[in-house]
N, C-alpha and C positions, 0 to 999 in steps of 0.2 A: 638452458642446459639441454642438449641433443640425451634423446632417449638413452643412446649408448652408452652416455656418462654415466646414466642412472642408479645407484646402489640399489640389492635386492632388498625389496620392502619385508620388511621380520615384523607380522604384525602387534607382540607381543612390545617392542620398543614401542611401537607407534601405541598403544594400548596406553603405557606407562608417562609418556610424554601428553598425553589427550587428560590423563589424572594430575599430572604435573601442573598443567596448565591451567585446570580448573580450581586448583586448589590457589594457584598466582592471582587469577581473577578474585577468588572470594578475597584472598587476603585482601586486596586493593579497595574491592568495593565495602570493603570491614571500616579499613582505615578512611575511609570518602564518609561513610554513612556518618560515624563519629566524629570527626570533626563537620560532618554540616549541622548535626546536633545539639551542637555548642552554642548557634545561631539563631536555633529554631526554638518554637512553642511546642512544636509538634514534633513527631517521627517522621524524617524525611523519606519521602521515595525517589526510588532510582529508575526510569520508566527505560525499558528493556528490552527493543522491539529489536526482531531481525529478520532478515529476507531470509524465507524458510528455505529457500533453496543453500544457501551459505552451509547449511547440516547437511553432509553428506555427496551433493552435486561438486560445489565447489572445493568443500571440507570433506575429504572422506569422515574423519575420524570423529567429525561435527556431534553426530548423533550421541555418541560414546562422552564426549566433553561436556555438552548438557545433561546425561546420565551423569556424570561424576558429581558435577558441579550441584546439581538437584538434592542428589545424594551429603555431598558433604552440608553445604547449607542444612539441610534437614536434621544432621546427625554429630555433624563433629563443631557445632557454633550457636552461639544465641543473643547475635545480634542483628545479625537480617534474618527476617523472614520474608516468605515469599506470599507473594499478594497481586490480586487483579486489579487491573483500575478499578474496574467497578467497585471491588470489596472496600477499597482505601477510601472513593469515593462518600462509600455509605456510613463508614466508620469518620471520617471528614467532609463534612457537607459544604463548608465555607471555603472557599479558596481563592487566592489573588491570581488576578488573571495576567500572564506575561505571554509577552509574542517572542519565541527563542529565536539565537542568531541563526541566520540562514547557514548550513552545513551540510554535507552529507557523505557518505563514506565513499563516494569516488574522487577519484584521481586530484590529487592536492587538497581536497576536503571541501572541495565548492563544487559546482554543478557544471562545469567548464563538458564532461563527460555528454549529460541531458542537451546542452547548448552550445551546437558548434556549426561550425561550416558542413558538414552532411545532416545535420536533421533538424537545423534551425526555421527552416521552410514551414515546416509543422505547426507549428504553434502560431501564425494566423487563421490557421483553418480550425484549430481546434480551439481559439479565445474567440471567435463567431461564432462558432457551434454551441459553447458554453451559453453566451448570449441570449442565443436561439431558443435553449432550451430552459432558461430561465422563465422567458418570455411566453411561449408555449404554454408551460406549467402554468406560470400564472391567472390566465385568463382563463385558465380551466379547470380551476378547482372542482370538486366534488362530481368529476368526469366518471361514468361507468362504462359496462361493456366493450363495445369492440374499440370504443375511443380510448377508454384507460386502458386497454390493452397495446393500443399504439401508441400511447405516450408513455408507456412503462416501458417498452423495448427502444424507443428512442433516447431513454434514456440509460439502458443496458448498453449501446452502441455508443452513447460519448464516454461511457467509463472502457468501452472496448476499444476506443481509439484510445483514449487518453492515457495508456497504457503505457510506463517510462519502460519497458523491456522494448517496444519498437525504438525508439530514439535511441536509448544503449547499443542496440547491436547496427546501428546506422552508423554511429560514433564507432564502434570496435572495428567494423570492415567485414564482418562474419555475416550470411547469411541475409543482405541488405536488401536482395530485390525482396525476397521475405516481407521483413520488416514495411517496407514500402506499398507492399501490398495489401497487407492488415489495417497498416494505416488508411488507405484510401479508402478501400472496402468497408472499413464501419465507420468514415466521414459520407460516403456516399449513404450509405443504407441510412444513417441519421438524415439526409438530408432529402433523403425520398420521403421517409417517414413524414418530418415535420411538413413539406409539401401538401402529403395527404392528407394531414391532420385539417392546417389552414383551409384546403377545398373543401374539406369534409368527403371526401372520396378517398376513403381507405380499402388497399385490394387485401381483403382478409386472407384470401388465398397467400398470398407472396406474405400476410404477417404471418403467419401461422406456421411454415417455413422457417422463415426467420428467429421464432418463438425458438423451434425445434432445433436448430443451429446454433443458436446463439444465445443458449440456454441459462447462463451466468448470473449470478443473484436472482435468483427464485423469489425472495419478499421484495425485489426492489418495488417504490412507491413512489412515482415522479411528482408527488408533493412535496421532496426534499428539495427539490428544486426550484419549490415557488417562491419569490419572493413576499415577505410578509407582510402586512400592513400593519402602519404606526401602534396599532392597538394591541396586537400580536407582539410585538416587540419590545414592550411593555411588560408583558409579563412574565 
């Protein structure tokens, strides 16, 4: 629809359809929780995740629809309630482990969006790079000072490539040399890194920099990344 077409926005309708809406959702997720119910030993949960930008960027009225929705749950029903993984966790400690179907909320509901003819290039540099830094980790557990430092930001830099907002707007046509250049940029700085690690010549100078730039998870610990041993695995 060309702007021109566009009806003046009355925020008050938009106000009342953003309540409409959330009250649609609870009902559904009323009638979902109940009949999974029927099935279970337990109280089923419904795991609830969203791309925060969806409130408000995407969704004006986002913010307002989770207010409602928060609201009504709370106030007008007493069969869902709301809960953190962790909480459900601690309140159910045993759990059957399922791997769910592959899905996601782009374009036909598969990942056709992540994996296409402009950003499919990516993902051999970045399933080496994972490699890499498995590898790295490993051999160097219980690493301090200036070396855990360069292994914590090399591993800051494959979560800053591996970033599905570069491949998305590769796919959409918006803003791609961008895109393209994020990606290489924290494939390259990972791969400087891991470099200096292997010689054991790290330019603290240029990490320190990098630190300051590319600042992104604070507690990251590139032990996450080490692969375990049989014993470890175990328990």
């Amino acid at each position: 629809m060309e702007l021109g077409q566009k009806e003046p926005y009355i925020p008050r309708r938009a106000d009342e359809k953003a309540a409409e809406h959330a009250g649609n959702f609870m009902f559904n997720r009323q009638h979902q929780i109940l009949h999974l119910a029927g099935m279970m030993e337990r109280p089923p949960v419904i795991v609830a995740p969203y791309d925060a930008e969806l409130f408000g960027h995407w969704w004006y009225e986002g913010p307002r629809w989770l207010e409602y929705l928060i609201k009504k749950i709370s106030f007008d029903q007493n069969i869902i309630e709301l809960i953190t993984p962790s909480d459900y966790l601690k309140k159910f400690s045993c759990n059957q482990v399922a791997v769910p179907c592959a899905s996601s909320w782009g374009n036909k509901g598969y990942h056709e969006v992540w994996l296409c003819e402009a950003n499919d290039w990516i993902y051999r540099h970045l399933h080496m790079a994972a490699g890499m830094m498995t590898s790295i980790a490993s051999r160097r557990s219980g690493a301090g000072g200036v070396l855990r430092r360069a292994l914590n930001q090399a591993a800051r830099e494959l979560m800053l490539a591996q970033s599905s907002d570069w491949a998305f707007i590769m796919s959409t046509g918006t803003m791609v040399e961008y895109a393209v250049k994020r990606t290489k940029t924290h494939i390259n700085n990972f791969l400087r890194l891991h470099d200096e690690i292997e010689s054991n010549r790290i330019d603290e100078g240029w990490l320190g920099d990098l630190e300051y730039r590319n600042n992104i998870f604070p507690d990251m610990d590139y032990n996450w990344y080490r692969q375990l041993a049989p014993e470890e695995k175990a328990v």
